[in-house]
Every structure is written in structure tokens, then in C-alpha cells.
C-alpha positions as CSV (number, residue, x, y, z in Angstrom):
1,X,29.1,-3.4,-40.7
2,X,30.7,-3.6,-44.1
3,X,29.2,-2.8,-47.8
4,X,26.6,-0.5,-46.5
5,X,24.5,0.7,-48.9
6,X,23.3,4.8,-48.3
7,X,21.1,5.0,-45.6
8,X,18.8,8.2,-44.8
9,X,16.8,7.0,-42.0
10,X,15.9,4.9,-39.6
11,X,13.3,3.0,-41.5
12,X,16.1,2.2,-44.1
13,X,18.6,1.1,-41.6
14,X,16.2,-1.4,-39.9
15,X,15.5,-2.8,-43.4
16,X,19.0,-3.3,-44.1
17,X,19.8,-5.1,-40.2
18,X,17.0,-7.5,-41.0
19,X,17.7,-8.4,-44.5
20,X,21.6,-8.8,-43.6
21,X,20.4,-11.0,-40.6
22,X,21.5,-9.0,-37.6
23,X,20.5,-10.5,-34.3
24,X,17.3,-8.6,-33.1
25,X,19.3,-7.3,-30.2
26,X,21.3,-5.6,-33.0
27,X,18.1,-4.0,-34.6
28,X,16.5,-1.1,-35.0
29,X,13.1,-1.9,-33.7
30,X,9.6,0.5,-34.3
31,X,8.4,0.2,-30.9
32,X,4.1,1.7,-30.7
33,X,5.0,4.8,-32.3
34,X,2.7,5.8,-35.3
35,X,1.8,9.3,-37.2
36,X,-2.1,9.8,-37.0
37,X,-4.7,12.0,-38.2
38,X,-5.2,15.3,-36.2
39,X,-8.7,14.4,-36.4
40,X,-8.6,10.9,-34.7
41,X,-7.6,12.5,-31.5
42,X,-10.5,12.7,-28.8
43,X,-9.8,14.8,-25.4
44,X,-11.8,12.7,-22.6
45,X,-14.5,15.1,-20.8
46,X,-13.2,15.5,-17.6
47,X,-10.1,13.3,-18.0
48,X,-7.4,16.0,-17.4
49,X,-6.5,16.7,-14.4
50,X,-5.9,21.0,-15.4
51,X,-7.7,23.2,-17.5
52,X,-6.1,23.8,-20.8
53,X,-3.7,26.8,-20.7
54,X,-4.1,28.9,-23.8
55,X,-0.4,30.3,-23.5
56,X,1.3,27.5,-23.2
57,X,-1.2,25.4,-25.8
58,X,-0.2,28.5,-27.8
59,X,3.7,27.0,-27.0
60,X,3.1,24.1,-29.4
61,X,1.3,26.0,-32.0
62,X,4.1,27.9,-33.1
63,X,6.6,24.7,-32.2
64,X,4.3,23.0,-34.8
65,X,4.4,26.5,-37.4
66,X,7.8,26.5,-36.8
67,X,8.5,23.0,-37.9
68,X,10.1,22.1,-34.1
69,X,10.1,18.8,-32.7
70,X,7.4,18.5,-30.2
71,X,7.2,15.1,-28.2
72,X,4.8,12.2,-29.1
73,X,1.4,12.3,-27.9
74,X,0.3,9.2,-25.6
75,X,-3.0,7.9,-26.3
76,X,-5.1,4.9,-26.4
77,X,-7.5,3.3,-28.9
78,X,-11.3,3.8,-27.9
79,X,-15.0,4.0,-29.9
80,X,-16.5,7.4,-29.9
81,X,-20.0,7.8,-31.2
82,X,-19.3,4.4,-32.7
83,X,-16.1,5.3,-34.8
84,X,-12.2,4.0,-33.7
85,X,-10.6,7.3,-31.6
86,X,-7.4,8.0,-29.9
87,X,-7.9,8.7,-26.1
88,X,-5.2,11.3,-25.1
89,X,-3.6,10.6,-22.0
90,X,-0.5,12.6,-22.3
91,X,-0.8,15.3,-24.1
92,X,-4.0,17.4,-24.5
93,X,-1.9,20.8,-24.9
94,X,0.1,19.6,-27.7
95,X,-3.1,18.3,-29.8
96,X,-4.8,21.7,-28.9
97,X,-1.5,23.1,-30.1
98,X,-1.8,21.2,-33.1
99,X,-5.2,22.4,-33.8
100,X,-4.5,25.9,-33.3
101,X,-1.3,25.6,-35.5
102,X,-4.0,24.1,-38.2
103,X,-6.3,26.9,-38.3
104,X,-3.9,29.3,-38.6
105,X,-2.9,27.7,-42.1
106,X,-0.4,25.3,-41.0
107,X,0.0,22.0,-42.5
108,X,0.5,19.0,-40.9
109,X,0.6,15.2,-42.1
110,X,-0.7,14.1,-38.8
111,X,0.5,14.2,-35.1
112,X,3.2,11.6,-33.8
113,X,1.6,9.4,-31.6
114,X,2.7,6.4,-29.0
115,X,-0.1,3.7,-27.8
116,X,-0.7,3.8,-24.5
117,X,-1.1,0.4,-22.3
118,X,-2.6,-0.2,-19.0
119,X,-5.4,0.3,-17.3
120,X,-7.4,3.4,-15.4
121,X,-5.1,3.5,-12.3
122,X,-1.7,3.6,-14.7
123,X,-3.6,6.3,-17.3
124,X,-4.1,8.4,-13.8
125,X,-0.1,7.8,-13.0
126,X,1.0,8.8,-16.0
127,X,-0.8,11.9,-16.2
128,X,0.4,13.2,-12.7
129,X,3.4,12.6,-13.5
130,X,4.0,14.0,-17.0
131,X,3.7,17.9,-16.8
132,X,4.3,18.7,-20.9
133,X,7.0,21.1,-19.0
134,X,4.0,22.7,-17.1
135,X,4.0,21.5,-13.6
136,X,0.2,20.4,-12.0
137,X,-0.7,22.7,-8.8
138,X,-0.4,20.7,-5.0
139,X,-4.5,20.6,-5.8
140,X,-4.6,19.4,-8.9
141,X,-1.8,16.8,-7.9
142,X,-4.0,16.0,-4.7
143,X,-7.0,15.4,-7.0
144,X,-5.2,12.9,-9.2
145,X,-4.5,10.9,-5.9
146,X,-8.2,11.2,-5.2
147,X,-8.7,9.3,-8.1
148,X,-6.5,6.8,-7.2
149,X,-8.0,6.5,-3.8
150,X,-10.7,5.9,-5.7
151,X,-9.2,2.4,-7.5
152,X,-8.8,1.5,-4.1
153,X,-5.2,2.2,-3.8
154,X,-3.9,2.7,-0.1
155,X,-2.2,5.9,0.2
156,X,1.4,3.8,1.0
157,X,0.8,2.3,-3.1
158,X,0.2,5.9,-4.2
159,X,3.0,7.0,-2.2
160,X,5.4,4.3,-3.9
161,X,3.6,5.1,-7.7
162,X,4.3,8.8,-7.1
163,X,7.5,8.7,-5.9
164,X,6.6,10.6,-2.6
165,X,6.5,10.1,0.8
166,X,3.3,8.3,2.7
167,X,3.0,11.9,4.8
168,X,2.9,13.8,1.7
169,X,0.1,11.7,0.1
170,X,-1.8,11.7,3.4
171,X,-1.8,15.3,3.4
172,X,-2.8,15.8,-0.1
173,X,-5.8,13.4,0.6
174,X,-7.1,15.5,2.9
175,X,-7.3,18.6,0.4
176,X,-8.9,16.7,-1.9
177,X,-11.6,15.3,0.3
178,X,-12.2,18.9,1.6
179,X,-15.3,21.0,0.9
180,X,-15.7,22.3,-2.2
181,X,-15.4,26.3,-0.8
182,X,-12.4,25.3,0.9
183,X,-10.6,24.2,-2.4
184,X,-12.3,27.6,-4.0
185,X,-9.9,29.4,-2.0
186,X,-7.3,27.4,-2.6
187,X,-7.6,27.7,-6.3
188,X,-7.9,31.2,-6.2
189,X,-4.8,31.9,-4.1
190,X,-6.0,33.3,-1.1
191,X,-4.5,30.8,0.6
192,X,-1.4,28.5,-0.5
193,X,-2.5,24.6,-0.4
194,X,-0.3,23.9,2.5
195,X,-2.0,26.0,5.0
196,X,-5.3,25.2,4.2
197,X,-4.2,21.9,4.7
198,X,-2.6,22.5,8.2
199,X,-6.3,23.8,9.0
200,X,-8.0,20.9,7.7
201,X,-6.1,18.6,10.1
202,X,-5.7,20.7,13.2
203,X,-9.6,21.1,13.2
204,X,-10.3,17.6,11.9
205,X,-13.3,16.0,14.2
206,X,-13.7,19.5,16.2
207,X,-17.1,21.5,15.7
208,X,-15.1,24.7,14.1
209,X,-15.6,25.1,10.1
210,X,-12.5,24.9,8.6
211,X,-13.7,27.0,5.8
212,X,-15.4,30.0,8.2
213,X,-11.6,30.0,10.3
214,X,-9.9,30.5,6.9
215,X,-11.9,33.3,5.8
216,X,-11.0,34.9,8.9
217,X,-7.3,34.4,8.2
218,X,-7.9,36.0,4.7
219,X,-9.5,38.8,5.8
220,X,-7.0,39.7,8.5
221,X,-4.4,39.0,5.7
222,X,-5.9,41.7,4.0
223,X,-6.6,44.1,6.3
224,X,-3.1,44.0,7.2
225,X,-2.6,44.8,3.4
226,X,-1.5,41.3,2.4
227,X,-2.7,39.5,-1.0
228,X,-2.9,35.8,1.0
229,X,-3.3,34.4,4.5
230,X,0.2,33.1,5.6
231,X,1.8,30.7,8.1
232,X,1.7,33.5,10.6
233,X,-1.8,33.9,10.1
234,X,-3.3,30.2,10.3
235,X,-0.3,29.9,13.8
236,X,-2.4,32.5,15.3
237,X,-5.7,31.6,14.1
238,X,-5.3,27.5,15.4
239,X,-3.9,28.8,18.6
240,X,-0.2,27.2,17.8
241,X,2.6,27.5,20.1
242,X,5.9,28.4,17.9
243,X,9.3,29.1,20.5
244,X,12.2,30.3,18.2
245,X,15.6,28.1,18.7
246,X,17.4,31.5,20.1
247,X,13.9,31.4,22.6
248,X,14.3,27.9,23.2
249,X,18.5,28.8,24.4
250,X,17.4,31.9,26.0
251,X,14.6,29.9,28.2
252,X,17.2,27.3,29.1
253,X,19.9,29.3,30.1
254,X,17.8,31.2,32.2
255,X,16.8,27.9,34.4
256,X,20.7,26.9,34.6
257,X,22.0,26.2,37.7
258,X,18.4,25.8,39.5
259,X,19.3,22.0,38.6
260,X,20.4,21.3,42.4
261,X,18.2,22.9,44.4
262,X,15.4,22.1,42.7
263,X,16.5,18.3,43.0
264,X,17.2,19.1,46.8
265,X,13.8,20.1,47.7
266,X,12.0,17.5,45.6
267,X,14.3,14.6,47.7
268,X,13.4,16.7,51.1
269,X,10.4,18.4,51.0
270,X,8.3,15.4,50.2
271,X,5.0,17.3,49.1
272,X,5.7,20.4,49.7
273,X,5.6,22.9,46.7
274,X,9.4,23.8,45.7
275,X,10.2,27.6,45.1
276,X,12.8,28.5,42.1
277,X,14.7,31.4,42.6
278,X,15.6,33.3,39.3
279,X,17.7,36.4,38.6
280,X,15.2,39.3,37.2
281,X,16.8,38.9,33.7
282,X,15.9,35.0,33.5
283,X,12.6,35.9,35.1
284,X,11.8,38.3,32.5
285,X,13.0,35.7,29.7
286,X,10.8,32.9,30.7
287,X,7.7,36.0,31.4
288,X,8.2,36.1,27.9
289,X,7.9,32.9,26.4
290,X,4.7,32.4,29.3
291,X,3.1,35.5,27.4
292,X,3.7,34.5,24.2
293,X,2.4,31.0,24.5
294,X,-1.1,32.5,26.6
295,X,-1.3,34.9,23.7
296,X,-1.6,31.6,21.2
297,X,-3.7,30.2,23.1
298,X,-6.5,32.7,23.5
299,X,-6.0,34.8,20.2
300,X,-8.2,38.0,20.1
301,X,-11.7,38.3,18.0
302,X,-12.2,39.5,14.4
């Protein structure tokens, strides 16, 4: 570029490429990206997948004060009560920002804004996976694939939208089609996401009530003098058989060397029972592991 005249901005720049002829691969090109009225922007009832967090709304009310740059806000172009409105679909805490910045005396020409394109199902994408630095829980992010469940997407599509595997969706289906009071606890941190999920499947087509076995887990939790039910809790509670890796070696070692005359008696005692022979320390290693796995399996009352 020769004989440029003084350019302070962007807008002046792509005036100049075009009037000197620049190939439009050589441009500078506005690309959906506008400055609108605070007062255009409309939050969809219900849209957002999280509440709006006062603190971090309060974030981007002093970014704004301060005169920061805050990212655009993605919205769309709707009719509310008959008048032309700008959906949000990424963003909702940086308009509340906005508005709270406002109030407090602040002045601003209007909020930075990109069009959004697509339909209900990409509107839903976008949303999970945009956080506005404020990650969505595993229940909210299990609700937003609800919702694509709901456009009829199978949970391998959602999987491949998300970025996650099919497993992980599948699972996060399940809490989201769970009863209400079962999410209740969930959201309230008496018990983390994944457990209550673990329960969900393991007593899936069974005649226990997943949300009656979790309250016992919570209230063992507690009387143990612990905030949440845990993995220990729900292993105990669903009758699960854990053996350690150092149980696991300590269980085979013990059986070594019963290999051949074990193999002997099967080839010559026909249907005979066959009789292993252990030293007291193997017996009392396997005695162990048998205890431990009959105490899983019939785990005492509340």
C-alpha cells in the first residue's frame, strides 16, 4: 500500500481498500456486527438455561463504568408486543450488566451487538456452549440437552454438537428426565450430579425410589458429620462391590500355585467337588474380600 492517506479506524481503512480497488479478499469487511439501543434488547422468559447471577452481572457493570471492552452480545431479531426486538441468545449477563451500569449513571451509546442465525436447535448449542466465562452446572448443561432431545436430536447428534462423548450425553439425559425432587437435591448440593446419576441408572426399572434411597444417603452423610452424600455413600447404599487393585493382587497371590491341583482334580475327579488347600494367610486374605463383598450386598438399615 502506497500514498495512504491517515487512517484512525477500521471504518476509514475499508473506505479507502474499496475506493482504491482492493480485491475483496484484501478488505476489511463489517461482518453482522451493529451498536443497538440498550432498550431494544428483550431476555426470552425461560430462554436461559441459569438464573442470572447478580455478582457476576455485577462483573460487566463496572467493565461497562469502567469503559472496558466487554464482548458482543448475540441476539436475534423478533416482534415483542408488536414492536422489532433483539432476542438475546448469548449474553443475558452482559445486558443486565449494562442495565445496572445505566442506573447507576453511566452512559452508554448503546450495546455492541452481532445477529444471530439459525434456528431453535443451534440458539440451544450456542448457549451451552458459551459460558460468558461462567461455566453452566452438569444440570443445567443436562437440561440444555433435554431441549435438544426435544428437536428430536439423537443423543450421538448431541454428542457430536457438544463436543462430548455419546456416554456422557446419555448420562446427562437421564438427570434431566429425573423427578423433579431428585434434581431439588441436586441443585442444592446435597448430592453432586454424578452420583445422583449413578442411582438413577442402577435403580432404573426396579421398584426402589431413587429419590427415597438418596435421602438416605444424605442423611447418613450427615449424621456422619458430612455436608453431601459421597461415592462411598451411594457404593454402600446400591449394594456395589468395589475390590482395591492392591485387594485384587493380594486375592491372586493368595490362589497361586493351586493352578495344578486344581486342574488335576477337575481332569480326575469327574463330578466330584475339588478341595483347595490354602495357607492361613491366603485364607484370611480371600475371608476378607468374601466379607467385604457380603457386607455390599446386604448393607445394614437406617
Amino acid at each position: 500500500m502506497t500514498d495512504l492517506p491517515r487512517l484512525t479506524s477500521f471504518r476509514q481503512l475499508d473506505d479507502f481498500l474499496k475506493k482504491a480497488g482492493y480485491p475483496r479478499d484484501e478488505q476489511m469487511i463489517r461482518n453482522n456486527i451493529y451498536i443497538a439501543p440498550l432498550d431494544w434488547f428483550h431476555i426470552e422468559q425461560g430462554f436461559n438455561l441459569r438464573p442470572i447471577d447478580p455478582e457476576h452481572a455485577e462483573g460487566f457493570a463496572k467493565s461497562y463504568e469502567q469503559g472496558q471492552y466487554v464482548p458482543p452480545v448475540v441476539a436475534e431479531l423478533g416482534i415483542v408486543e408488536g414492536e422489532p426486538r433483539l432476542i438475546i441468545r448469548e449474553g443475558h449477563h452482559r445486558v443486565t450488566g449494562a442495565r445496572i451500569a445505566v442506573e447507576r449513571g453511566a452512559t452508554l451509546p448503546g450495546l455492541v451487538v452481532t445477529e444471530f442465525k439459525g434456528n431453535k436447535a443451534d440458539a440451544i448449542t450456542l448457549m451451552i456452549k458459551s459460558s460468558e466465562a461462567k461455566g453452566l452446572t452438569p444440570l443445567q448443561r443436562a437440561e440444555g440437552y433435554k431441549r435438544l432431545s426435544g428437536q428430536n436430536f439423537s443423543d450421538a447428534q448431541i454428542a457430536e454438537r457438544m463436543g462430548k462423548s455419546v456416554s456422557h450425553v446419555t448420562r446427562a439425559l437421564v438427570l434431566a428426565n429425573a423427578e423433579e425432587n431428585v434434581k431439588k437435591l441436586v441443585e442444592d448440593g446435597l448430592v453432586t450430579a454424578s452420583i445422583a446419576t449413578d442411582v438413577l441408572v442402577e435403580l432404573r426399572g426396579t421398584a426402589s425410589d431413587p429419590y427415597e434411597k438418596l435421602l438416605k444417603m444424605i442423611e447418613k452423610a450427615k449424621a456422619a458429620g458430612r455436608p453431601r452424600a459421597t461415592g462411598k455413600d451411594a457404593s454402600k447404599a446400591l449394594g456395589k462391590f468395589k475390590v482395591t487393585p492392591k485387594e485384587a493382587v493380594s486375592a491372586f497371590s493368595a490362589l497361586q500355585g493351586l493352578t495344578g491341583s486344581l486342574r488335576q482334580q477337575m481332569e480326575t475327579g469327574g463330578d466330584a467337588q475339588h478341595e483347595l488347600k490354602l495357607s492361613p494367610d491366603a485364607a484370611a486374605t480371600l475371608l476378607k474380600i468374601l466379607e467385604k463383598y457380603e457386607a455390599s450386598q446386604n448393607p445394614p438399615e437406617a
